[in-house]
C-alpha positions as CSV (number, residue, x, y, z in Angstrom):
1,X,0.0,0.0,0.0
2,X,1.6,3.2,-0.9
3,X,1.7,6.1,1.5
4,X,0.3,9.7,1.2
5,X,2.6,11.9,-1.0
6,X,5.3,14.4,0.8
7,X,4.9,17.7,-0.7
8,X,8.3,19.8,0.7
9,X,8.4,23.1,1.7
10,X,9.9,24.5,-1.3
11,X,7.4,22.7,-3.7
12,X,4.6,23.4,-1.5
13,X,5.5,27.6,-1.9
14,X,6.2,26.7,-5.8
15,X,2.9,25.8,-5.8
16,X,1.2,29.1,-4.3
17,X,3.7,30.8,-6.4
18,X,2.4,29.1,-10.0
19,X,-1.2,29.9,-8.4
20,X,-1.1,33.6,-7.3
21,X,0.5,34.0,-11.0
22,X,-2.4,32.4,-12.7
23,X,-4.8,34.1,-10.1
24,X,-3.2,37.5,-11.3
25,X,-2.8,37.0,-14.9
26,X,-6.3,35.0,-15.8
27,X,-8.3,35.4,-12.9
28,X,-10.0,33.2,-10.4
29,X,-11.7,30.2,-12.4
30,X,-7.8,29.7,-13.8
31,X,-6.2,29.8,-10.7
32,X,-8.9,27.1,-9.7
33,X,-8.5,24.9,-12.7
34,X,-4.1,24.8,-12.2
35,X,-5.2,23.8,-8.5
36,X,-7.4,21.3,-9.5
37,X,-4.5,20.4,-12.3
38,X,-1.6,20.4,-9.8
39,X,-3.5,18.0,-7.4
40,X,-3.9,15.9,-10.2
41,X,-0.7,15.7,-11.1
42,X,0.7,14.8,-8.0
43,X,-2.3,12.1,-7.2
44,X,-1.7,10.6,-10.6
45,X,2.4,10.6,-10.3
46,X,1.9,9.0,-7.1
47,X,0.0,6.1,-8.2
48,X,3.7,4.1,-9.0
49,X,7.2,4.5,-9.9
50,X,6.4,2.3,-12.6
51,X,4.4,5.1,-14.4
52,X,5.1,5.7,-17.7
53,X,5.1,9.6,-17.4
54,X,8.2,9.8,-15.3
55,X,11.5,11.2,-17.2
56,X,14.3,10.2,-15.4
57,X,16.8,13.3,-14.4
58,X,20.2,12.4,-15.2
59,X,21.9,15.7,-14.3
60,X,20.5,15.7,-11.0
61,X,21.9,13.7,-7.7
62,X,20.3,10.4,-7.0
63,X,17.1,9.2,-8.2
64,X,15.4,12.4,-9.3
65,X,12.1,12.1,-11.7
66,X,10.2,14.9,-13.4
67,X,6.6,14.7,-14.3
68,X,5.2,17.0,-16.7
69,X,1.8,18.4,-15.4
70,X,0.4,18.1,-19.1
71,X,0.2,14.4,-18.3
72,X,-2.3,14.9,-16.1
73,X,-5.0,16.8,-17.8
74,X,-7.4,14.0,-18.2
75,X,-7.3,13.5,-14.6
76,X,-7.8,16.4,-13.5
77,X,-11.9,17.3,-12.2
78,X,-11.4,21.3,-12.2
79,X,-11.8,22.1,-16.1
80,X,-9.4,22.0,-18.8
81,X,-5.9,23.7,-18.5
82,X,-4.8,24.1,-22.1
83,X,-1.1,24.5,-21.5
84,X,0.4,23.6,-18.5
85,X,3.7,24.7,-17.9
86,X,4.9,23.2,-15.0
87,X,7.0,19.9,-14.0
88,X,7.0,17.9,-10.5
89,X,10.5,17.3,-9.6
90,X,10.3,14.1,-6.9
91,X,11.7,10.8,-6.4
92,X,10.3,7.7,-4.9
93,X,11.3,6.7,-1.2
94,X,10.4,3.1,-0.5
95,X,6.6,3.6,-1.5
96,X,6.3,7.7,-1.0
97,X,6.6,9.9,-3.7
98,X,8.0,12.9,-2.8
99,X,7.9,16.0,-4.7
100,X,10.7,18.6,-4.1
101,X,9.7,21.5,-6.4
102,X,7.3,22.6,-9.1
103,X,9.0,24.1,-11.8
104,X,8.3,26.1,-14.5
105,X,9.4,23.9,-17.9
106,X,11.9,26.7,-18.5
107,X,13.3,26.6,-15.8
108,X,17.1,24.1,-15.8
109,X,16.1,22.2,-12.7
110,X,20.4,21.7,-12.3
111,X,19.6,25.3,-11.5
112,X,16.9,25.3,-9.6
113,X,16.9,22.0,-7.3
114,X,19.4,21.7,-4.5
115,X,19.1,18.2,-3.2
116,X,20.8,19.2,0.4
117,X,17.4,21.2,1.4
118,X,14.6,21.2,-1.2
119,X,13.1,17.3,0.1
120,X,12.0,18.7,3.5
């Protein structure tokens, strides 16, 4: 039986960060949809490491796994999102997934991930 997902700090403020942008730039009903999105992302990733959706991060430390949020759409009960930008970077621990950050696609996760503090 896997366990509950561990959202870190640092991904849990990505997160609000990716929301209060959509909040400002579309309004309301899109920052509810990206929510609704996001959770769905995470809910779907988490379902096994044996997911097909998982790109493995060879220029990171360890056992680090993306997951584009795209991948998710049809799971996702809040409306459509037409073009998510944003990738879960996690790992699995035993049978935990644990997501680290939520980063923008643009965004060099080499650049943006520090393994020492961004799992907590």
């Amino acid at each position: 039986m896997k366990t509950e997902p561990h959202i870190s700090g640092s991904a849990q403020n990505d997160i609000a960060h990716a929301l209060e942008w959509s909040f400002e730039t579309f309004g309301a009903a899109a920052e509810a949809r990206y929510a609704a999105l996001v959770a769905a992302a995470i809910a779907h990733a988490a379902q096994g490491p044996d997911g097909l959706g998982f790109k493995k991060r060879a220029e990171l430390p360890g056992d680090v796994l993306s997951w584009h949020l795209s991948q998710s759409i049809m799971h996702s009960a809040g409306g459509r999102v037409r073009k998510p930008r944003h990738v879960l970077i996690c790992r699995w621990v035993g049978d935990q997934l644990q997501v680290a950050r939520l980063l923008h696609e643009v965004q060099d996760p080499a650049l943006n991930f520090d393994p020492t503090t961004d799992w907590a």
